[in-house]
Each structure stands twice: as C-alpha cells, then as structure tokens.
N, C-alpha and C positions, 0 to 999 in steps of 0.2 A: 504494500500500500504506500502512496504516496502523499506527505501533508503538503500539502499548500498552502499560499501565506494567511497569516488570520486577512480574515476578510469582513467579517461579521457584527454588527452591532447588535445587543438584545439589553433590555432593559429592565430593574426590577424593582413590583409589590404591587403593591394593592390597593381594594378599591373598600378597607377595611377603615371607615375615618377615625384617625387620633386627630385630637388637637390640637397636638404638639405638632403634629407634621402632617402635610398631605401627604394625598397618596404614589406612590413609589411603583413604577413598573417596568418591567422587562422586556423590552423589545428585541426582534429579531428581524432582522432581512437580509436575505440571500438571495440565490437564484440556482437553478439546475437546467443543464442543458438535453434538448431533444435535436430530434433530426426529423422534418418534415416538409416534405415537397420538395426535397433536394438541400435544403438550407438548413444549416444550425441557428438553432431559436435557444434566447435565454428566459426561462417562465422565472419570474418573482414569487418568492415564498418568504411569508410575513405571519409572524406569529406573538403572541405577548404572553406573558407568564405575570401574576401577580404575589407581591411580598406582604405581609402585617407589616402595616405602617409605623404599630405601635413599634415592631420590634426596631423598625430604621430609626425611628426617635431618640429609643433609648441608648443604638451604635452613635448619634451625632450627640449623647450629654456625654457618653462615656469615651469618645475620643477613639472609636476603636467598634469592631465588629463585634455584637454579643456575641455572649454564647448560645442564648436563645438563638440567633440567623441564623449560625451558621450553621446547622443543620437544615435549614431550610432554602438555604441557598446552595447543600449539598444534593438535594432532594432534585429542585428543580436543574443542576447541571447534568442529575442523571438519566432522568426527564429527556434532553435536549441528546445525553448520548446514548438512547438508544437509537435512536437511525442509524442504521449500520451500512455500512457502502454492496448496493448489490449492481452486478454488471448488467452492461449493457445487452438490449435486446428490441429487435423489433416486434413490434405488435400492428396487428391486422383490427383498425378501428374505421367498421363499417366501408371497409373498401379503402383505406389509407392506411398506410404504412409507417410508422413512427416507432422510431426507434429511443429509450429511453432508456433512464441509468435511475439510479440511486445513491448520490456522495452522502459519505459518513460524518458526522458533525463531532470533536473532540473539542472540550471548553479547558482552555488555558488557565487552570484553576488560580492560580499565584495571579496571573497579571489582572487578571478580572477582578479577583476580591482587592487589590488597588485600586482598582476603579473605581469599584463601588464604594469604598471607603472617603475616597475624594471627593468622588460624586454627593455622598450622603455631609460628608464637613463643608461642602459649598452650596450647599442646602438647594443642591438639582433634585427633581422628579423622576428621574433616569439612568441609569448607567451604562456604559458600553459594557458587552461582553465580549474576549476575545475570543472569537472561534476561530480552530481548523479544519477546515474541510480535508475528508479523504476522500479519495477518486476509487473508483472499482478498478480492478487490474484490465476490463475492459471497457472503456470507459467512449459515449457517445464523442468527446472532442477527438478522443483517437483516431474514432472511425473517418468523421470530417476531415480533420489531417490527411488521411487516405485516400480517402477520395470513395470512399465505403458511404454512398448517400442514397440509393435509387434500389427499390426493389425490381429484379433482374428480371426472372424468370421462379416458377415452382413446377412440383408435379407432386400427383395425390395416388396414391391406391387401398384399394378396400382388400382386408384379410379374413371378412366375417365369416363365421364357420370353420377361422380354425381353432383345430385343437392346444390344448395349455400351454403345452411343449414349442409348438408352431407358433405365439402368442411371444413367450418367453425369449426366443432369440431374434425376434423380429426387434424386439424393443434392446434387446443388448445390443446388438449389431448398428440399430441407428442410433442410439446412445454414443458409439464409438466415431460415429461421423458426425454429428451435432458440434456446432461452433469450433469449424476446420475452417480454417484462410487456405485458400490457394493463391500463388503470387501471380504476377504478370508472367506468361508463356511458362508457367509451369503448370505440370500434369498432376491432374487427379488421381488417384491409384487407389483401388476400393479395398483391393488385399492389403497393398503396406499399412491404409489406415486401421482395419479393422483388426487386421492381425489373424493369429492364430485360433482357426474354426475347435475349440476344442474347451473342454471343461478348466483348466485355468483359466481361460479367456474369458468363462461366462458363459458359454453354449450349454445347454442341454442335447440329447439325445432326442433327433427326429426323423422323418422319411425323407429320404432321397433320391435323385435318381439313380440309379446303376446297376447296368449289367441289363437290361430292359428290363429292370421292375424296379421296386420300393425298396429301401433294406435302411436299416436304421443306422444315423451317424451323427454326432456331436454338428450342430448347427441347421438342423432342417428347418427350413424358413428363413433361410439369412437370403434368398433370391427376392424377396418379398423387400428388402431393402435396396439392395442394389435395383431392383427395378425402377420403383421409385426416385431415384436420384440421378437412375439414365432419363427419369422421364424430364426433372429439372432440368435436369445440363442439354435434352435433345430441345425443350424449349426454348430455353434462353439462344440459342445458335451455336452452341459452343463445337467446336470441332470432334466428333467422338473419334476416339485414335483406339481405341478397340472395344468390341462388346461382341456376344457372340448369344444367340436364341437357348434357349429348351430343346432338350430331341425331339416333346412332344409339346402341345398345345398343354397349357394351365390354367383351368379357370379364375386361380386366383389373377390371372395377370394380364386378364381382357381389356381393353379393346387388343385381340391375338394381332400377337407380333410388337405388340407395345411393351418390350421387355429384357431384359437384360440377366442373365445366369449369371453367378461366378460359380469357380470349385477350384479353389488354390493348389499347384501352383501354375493346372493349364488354363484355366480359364477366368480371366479376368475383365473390371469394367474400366474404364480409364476417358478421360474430357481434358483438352488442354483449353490455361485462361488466356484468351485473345484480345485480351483487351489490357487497358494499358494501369487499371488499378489492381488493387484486391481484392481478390469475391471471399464471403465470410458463406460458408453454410448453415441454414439453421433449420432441425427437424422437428416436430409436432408428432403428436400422436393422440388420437381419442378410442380410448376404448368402449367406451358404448357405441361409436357407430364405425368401429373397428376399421376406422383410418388411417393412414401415416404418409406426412406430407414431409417434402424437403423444397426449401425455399433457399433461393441464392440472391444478397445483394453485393454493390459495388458502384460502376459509375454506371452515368445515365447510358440506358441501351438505344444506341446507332444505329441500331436494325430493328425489323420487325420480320415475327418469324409466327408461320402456318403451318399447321399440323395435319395432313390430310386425314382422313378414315381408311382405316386398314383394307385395301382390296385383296380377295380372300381366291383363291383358284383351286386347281389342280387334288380335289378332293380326292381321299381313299377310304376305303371303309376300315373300322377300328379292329388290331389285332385280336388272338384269342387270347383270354384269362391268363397272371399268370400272379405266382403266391409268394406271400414274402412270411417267414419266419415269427411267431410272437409266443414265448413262453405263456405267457396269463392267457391265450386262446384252449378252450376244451377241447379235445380229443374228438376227430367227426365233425367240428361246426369250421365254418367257417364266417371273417367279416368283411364286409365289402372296405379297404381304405381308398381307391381312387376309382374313378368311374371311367369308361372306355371313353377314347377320342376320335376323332377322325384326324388321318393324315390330309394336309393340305399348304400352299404356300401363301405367304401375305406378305406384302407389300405397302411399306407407309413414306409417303414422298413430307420433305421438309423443303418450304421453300422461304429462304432469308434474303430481305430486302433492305439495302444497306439506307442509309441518311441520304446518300449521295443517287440514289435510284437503281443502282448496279442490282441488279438480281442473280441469285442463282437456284440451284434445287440438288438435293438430295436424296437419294431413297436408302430404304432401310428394310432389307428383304431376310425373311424368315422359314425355314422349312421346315415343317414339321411332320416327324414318323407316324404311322398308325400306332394309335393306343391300348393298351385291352386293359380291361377292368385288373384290379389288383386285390388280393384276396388275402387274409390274414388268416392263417394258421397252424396249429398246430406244429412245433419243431420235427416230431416224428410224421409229420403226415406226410401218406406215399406221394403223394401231389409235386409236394417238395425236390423227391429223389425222384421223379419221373420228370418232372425240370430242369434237373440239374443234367441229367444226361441226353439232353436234348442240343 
C-alpha cells in the first residue's frame, strides 16, 4: 500500500450546547477517483462527525486535551479508519461501464490532536484533521495512466445442468484468469495462466474427452472457461494465434462452433494484444443462472467487429453407444452421462472494420465427429471389455 500526502480536513463535536462553548465539529472532505466514458472523474466525499462541546470547554480551561476526549476522539479516528483501500474494478451500471476503487483513510493521530488542541485554545468551531489516504495496489489512476479507460469487448456462456464437479472447476479455472493484464503485442496463453489441470491447482475430478468416450480426469469443465474468453478476445478483434474445436459438438458451448478446447500440453487457447495499451481481464460469474462472462478493457476500440451465426453443413448421423467406467454404478444398470451428437461442420465469419474504413473478415471453421451416447457403468461390466477390444 501506498500513503499519500495528508490531504484531508475533518473537523470536530457537536451539536451538544455548553455555555461555555459552542458547538465543535469534524469535518471531512476528500474525493475518490472513477473512470467513466473514457475520463477520470474526481467525486467529492464530505462527511462531519460531532464532539460534546462540554468536553472541548473543559480541554480550552484546562490548557490541554481531557481525559474525558480523548477517548472520544479515539472513537471517532477509528470510525474514519475503517475504510479500508479495496481495488479497483469495473462495474456494469445499467449499460455503463465504471470502473471504481476504494482509498483507505489513516488519521495522523499526533498531528491532528495538535490541531485540535490549537484549534480548541483559539476558541475555532473546527479542526483540521490530518488524513492519509491509501490507494489499493490497483488503483483507478493507474488504470488512467494506462490508458486502461474503455470497455473493449466481453463474451458470456451458460453451464446450467452441470454437475458439482463441472461447477467447481469452471469457477477455479476463471478465478485463475480474472484480473490478468496482457501488455501491448503480447500473447495471451490460457495454459501458462491457469497452470497445472490437477488437484494442487484446485481441479477436481470430471468427464472428459478421450479415447472417443468420457473417462474421468482432474479438471472437467475447465473448456467451459477457455470458451468463454475465446469468445471475448474473438469479439473484441483480437488476432486469435491459436484455438483448436471439440472432436464432437457440446451443448454446453452453442451457438456450435462458438468454442475453444484446451488439454495441456497439445492443445491450447492463445489472443495477441494489438493494440497499443493494456487490456486488464475481468471475469463474472452467477450461479443461479449459471453464467460466466469475461470482459476485457483498455483503450478506446478502433474497430468494430460482427459476429456472424454459425453456418452449420455437412451432417452425419450420431455414432453407436459407448461406456465409461464409475465404481458407485450397480452391477447390470446403467446411466446415461452425454447424449448422442451429430457429426457436422460450422463455420463463423468475423468481420473487423477499422476507424479508418479498411475492412477485412475472418472465418472460424469447426469439424465435428459423430457422437454416440455415453453410458456409465459398472467397472466389471462386459460392455466395458467388449470396448476395449474393439
């Protein structure tokens, strides 16, 4: 944390009438910086705190701070430091973008009760109080400095109906990309950031692909992220320098072909920043309507970019059945975990339109295999060893 010079007048007592003195009060104004519509804005924050008059009376006959205040004007300095510095962050209010901080307030105890002690012997109604402001280690002037002012681009996707497990690493995994800076012409890298798919890291055990069925492995669900933040970055226009489909179609991750897999260390998602500030990431989540958004700002965007609808071809009809392994399944039963797909290809054109009128377009083509339902059970079931030798 960082102080900053006092900056602050607050003034102290009340509104308590002694005789002997008026009343005595604690004034405060400062200011906290946002970011809105491209600009840093300073908003004014004014506040008053009131003291017993009587007590200020009896500090100006006796030459000196009672002992009765000063408690009370312990009170109120603790009062003033609990605002604690929390970082900055944009927020979405009502279709605006405003990004806001929280500075911490510390009261210079020694220089303040000088104050007020001269204050109260030269028989003023006020005192200065010194404050120092502390800034959050990410703090709204930084971002300004940056050039960190304009929300870029975002993208959303829905996870409803998944299971705990699928739930659980969806939220660690964008936890691990949540308020990432990418520099100017440096690359996004979804593996370096998130790291190692694995129980250290925070992954549970869930379904994945491989082998052409389900089979369970420390991060199922972690494509549910990566999706989502190729769908950011294919918004905003950013250059995607690698991303690579599903073998098969996912309904988590419709409009098909709207999607990006990882599996470290072959498959990866990656976006370089082309533009000339710093993009900040920032991720959401709601679980009642089982959403997870990633939103990128930085400078104002120079383009404008169209997203077409996935044209869909080249249909096949969905593979046969095939089982994947679960100890807690009874003997004879089985449970359905993924539902048949159709093999088909899609196609999603992006076309980015620069400031300057320069057009171009992109497409973003996806293949996907016939799918066949996927069946839970039984470790001994012959189903299993009549699979395996296939």
């Amino acid at each position: 944390m960082r102080f900053l010079p006092p900056l602050v007048v607050l003034s102290l007592v009340s509104s308590v009438g002694a005789a002997t003195y008026p009343a005595f009060s604690l004034k405060f104004v400062t200011n906290e910086p946002r970011i809105e519509k491209g600009r840093l804005v300073e908003d004014t924050i004014a506040k008053r705190y009131p003291v017993n008059a009587a007590l200020v009376a009896r500090s100006q006959r006796i030459g000196r701070l009672s002992t009765d205040l000063l408690p009370r004007l312990s009170h109120t300095f603790n009062v003033i430091e609990q605002r604690k510095p929390k970082e900055a962050y944009f927020v979405n209010d009502e279709g605006r973008w405003i990004a806001r901080q929280q500075t911490g307030w510390v009261v210079d105890r020694r220089a303040t009760k000088d104050n007020i002690l001269k204050a109260i012997q030269a028989g003023r109604h006020e005192a200065e109080i010194v404050l120092r402001r502390v800034e959050p280690k990410r703090s709204v002037r930084d971002w300004a400095r940056a050039g960190i002012l304009h929300h870029v681009s975002g993208g959303e996707s829905n996870f409803a109906g998944s299971p705990s497990f699928r739930v659980k690493n969806i939220l660690v995994g964008a936890k691990k990309l949540e308020e990432r800076y990418v520099k100017p012409s440096e690359e996004f890298d979804f593996n370096a950031y998130v790291g190692e798919i694995d129980k250290k890291n925070g992954f549970v055990p869930g379904y994945v692909i491989s082998g052409g069925t389900l089979e369970k492995e420390d991060g199922g669900g972690i494509c549910q992220v990566s999706t989502t933040i190729f769908r950011a970055a294919y918004q905003g226009g950013f250059p995607i320098t690698e991303r690579h489909e599903h073998s098969h179609r996912v309904k988590y991750y419709d409009p098909v072909g709207y999607e990006a897999t990882v599996y470290a260390p072959s498959k990866n998602f990656k976006f370089r920043n082309d533009t000339k500030a710093p993009l900040f990431i920032q991720a959401s989540w709601d679980l009642r309507s089982s959403t997870l958004r990633f939103d990128i700002f930085g400078a104002k965007p120079n383009r404008k970019v169209t997203v077409s609808r996935p044209v869909v071809t080249s249909f096949k009809p969905p593979a046969k059945p095939s089982y994947t392994a679960d100890p807690n399944q009874a003997k004879g039963t089985r449970r359905l975990v993924d539902v048949p797909m159709q093999g088909m290809k899609a196609a999603i054109t992006r076309r980015i339109v620069q400031a300057n009128g320069e057009a171009r377009k992109d497409r973003t083509v996806s293949v996907y295999e016939p799918w066949g339902a996927v069946y839970a059970v039984n470790p001994r079931d012959k189903r299993l060893k009549a699979q395996a030798s296939n």
